[in-house]
C-alpha positions as CSV (number, residue, x, y, z in Angstrom):
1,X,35.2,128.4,81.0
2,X,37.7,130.6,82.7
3,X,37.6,128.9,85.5
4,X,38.6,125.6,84.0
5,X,40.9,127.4,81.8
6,X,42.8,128.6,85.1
7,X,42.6,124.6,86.4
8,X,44.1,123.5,83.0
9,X,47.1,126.6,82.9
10,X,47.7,125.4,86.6
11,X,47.8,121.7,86.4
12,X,49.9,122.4,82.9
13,X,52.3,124.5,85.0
14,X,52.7,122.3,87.6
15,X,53.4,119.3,85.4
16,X,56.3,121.2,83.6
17,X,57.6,121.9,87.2
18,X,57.4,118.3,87.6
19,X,59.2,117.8,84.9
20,X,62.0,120.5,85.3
21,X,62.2,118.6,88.7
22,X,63.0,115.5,87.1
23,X,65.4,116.7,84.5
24,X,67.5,118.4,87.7
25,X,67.6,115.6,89.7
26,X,68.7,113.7,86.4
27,X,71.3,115.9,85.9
28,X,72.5,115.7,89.4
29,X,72.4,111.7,89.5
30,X,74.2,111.9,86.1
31,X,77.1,114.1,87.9
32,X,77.4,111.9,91.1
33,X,77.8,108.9,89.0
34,X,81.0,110.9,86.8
35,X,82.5,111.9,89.8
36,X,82.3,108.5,91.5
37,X,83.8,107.2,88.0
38,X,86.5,109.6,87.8
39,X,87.5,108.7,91.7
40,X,87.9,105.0,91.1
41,X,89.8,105.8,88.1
42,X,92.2,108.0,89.9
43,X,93.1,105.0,91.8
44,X,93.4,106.5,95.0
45,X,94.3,104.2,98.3
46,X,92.4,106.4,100.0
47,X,89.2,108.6,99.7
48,X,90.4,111.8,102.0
49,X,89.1,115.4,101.4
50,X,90.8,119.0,102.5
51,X,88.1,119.5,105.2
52,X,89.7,116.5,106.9
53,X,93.0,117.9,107.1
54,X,94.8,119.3,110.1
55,X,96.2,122.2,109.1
56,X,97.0,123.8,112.5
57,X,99.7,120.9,112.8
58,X,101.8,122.0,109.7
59,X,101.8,125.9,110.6
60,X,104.4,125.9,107.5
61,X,101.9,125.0,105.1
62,X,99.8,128.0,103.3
63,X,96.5,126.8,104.2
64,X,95.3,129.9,101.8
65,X,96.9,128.7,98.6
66,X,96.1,124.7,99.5
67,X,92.3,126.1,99.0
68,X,92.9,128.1,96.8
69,X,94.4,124.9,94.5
70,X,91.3,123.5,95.8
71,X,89.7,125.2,93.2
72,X,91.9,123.7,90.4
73,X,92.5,126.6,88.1
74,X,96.3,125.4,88.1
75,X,94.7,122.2,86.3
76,X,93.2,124.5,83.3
77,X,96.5,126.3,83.4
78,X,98.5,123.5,83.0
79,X,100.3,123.9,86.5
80,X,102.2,122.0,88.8
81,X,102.4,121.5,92.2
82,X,105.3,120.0,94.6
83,X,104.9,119.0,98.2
84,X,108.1,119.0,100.2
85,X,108.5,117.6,103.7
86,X,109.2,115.1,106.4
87,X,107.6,111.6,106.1
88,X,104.8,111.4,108.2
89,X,103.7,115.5,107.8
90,X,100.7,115.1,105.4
91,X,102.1,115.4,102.0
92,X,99.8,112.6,100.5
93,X,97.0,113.4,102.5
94,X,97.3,116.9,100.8
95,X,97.6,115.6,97.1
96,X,94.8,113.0,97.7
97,X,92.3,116.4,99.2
98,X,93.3,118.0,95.6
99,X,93.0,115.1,93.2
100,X,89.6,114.4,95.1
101,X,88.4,117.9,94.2
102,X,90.1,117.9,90.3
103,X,87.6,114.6,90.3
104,X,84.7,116.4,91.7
105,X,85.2,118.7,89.4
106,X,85.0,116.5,86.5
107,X,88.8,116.1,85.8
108,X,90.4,112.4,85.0
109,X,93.0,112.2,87.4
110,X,95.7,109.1,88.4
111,X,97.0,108.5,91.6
112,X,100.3,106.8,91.7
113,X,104.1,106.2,93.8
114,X,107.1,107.0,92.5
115,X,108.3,103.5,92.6
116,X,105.1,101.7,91.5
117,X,104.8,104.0,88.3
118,X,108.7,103.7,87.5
119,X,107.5,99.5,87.9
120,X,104.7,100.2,85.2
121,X,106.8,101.7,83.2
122,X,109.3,98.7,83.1
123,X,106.8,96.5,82.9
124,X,105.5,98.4,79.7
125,X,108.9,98.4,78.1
126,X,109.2,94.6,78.6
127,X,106.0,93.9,77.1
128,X,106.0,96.7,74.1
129,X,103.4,98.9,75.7
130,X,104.9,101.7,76.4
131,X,103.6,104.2,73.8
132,X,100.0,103.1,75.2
133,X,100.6,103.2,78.6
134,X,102.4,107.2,78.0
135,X,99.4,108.1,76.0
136,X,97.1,106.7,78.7
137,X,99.1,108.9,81.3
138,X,99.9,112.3,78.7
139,X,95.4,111.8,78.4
140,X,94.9,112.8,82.4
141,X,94.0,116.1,83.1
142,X,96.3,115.5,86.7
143,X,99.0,113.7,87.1
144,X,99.9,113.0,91.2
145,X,103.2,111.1,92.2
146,X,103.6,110.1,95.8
147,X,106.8,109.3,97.7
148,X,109.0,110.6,95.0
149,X,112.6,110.0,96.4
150,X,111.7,106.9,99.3
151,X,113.5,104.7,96.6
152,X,116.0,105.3,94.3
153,X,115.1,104.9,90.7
154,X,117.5,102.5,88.6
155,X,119.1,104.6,85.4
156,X,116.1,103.5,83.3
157,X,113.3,104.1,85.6
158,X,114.6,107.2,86.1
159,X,115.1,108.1,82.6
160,X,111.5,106.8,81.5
161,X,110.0,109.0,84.4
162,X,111.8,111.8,83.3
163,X,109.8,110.9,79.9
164,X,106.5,111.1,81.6
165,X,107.5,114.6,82.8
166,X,108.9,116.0,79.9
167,X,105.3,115.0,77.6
168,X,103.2,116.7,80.5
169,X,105.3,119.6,80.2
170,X,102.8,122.5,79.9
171,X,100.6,120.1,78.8
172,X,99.0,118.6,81.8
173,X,99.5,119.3,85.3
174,X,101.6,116.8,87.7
175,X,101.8,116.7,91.4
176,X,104.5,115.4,93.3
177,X,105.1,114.8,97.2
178,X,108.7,114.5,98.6
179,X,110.4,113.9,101.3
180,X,113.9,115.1,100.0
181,X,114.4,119.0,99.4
182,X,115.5,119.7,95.7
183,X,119.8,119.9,96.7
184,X,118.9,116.0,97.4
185,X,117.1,114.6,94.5
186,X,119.9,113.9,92.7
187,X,120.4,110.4,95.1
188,X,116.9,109.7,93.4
189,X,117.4,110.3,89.8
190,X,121.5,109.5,90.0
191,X,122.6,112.2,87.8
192,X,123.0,116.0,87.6
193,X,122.1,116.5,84.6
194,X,119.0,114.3,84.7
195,X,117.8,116.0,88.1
196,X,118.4,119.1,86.4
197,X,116.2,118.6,83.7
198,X,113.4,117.2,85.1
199,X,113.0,120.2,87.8
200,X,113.6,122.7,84.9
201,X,110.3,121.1,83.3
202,X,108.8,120.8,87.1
203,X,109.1,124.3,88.5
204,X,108.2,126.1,85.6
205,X,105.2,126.5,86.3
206,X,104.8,125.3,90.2
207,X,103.3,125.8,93.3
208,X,105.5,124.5,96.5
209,X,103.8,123.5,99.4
210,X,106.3,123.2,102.3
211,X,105.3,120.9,104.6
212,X,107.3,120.8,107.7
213,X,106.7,119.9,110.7
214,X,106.5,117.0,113.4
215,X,105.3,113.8,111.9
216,X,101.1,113.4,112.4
217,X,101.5,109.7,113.2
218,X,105.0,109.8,115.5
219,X,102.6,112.8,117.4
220,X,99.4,109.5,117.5
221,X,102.0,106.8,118.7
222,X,102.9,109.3,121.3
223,X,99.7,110.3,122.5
224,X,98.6,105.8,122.3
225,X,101.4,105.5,124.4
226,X,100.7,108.1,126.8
């Protein structure tokens, strides 16, 4: 009887292993599949992580602090985060690492330009969707705007951006890359006052990543070429 009794406690404990087993890789498959959602909702053009990044090429950039955003804490703290540099130095590259990890971390994120976002906007104005489409942005946990100043914004576009900003202000977090220092966003937005405003909201709460340095593909043209 004790014998048996042993056999029975052993098979019993191996089946709840078994099923422990099951439940974890459940859980796991569960998580890959939210993370893989939350990445093709971002909307990113491109799937690129930190550990790809060359960070030996932008000595200017604090590779400490880029990991340590890594982490995402400046999400939970409603914080923002502005790359400034040169086209071509790996401003989007960077934003694209960090809105990977926000997702991987279970954060709804949205990838977007400047100039397609100010288009969206327009577009919802023109069709009386505004007030969803501003909810659907105010609802992401990360905001990320690329290219911010390749274009300059008409006086509405710039105005309904400014409206984004101003509902994410210590609400939600927004990242922006750049290729203009602040002195020059002004030629972006049109007005003082208006540029004024919007980095009052932006650098209240902000990381800067300087960014400068030669640009990654001028360097790749030259070494094709060579």
């Amino acid at each position: 009887h004790d014998k048996l009794a042993r056999q029975c406690a052993a098979e019993g404990k191996d089946h709840v292993q078994y099923l422990l087993r099951l439940c974890e890789l459940e859980l796991i498959e569960r998580e890959r599949r939210m993370i893989e959602r939350r990445i093709k909702a971002a909307k990113f053009p491109a799937t690129k992580s930190l550990d790809s990044f060359d960070f030996k090429a932008i000595p200017s950039l604090n590779k400490m602090l880029v990991m340590e955003l890594a982490r995402c804490e400046y999400v939970t703290r409603r914080e923002n985060i502005i790359a400034l540099g040169p086209s071509g130095t790996g401003k989007t590259h960077a934003a694209l690492g960090l809105g990977l990890s926000a997702c991987q971390k279970g954060m709804r994120v949205r990838f977007v330009t400047a100039a397609a976002l100010v288009h969206e906007l327009i577009e919802a104005v023109d069709e009386r969707r505004l007030q969803r489409l501003q909810k659907q942005l105010a609802a992401q946990d990360l905001l990320i705007i690329d290219e911010l100043g390749f274009v300059p914004l008409s006086k509405t576009g710039a105005e309904l951006l400014f409206e984004v900003i101003s509902q994410r202000y210590e609400r939600g977090s927004i990242i922006i890359t750049s290729n203009l220092p602040f002195d020059e966003w002004t030629e972006t937005f049109g007005t003082e006052r208006l540029t004024g405003a919007i980095l009052d909201r932006l650098t209240h709460h902000v990381h800067i990543l300087e960014m400068n340095g030669e640009s990654f593909r001028l360097r790749e043209s030259r070494k094709a070429k060579s």
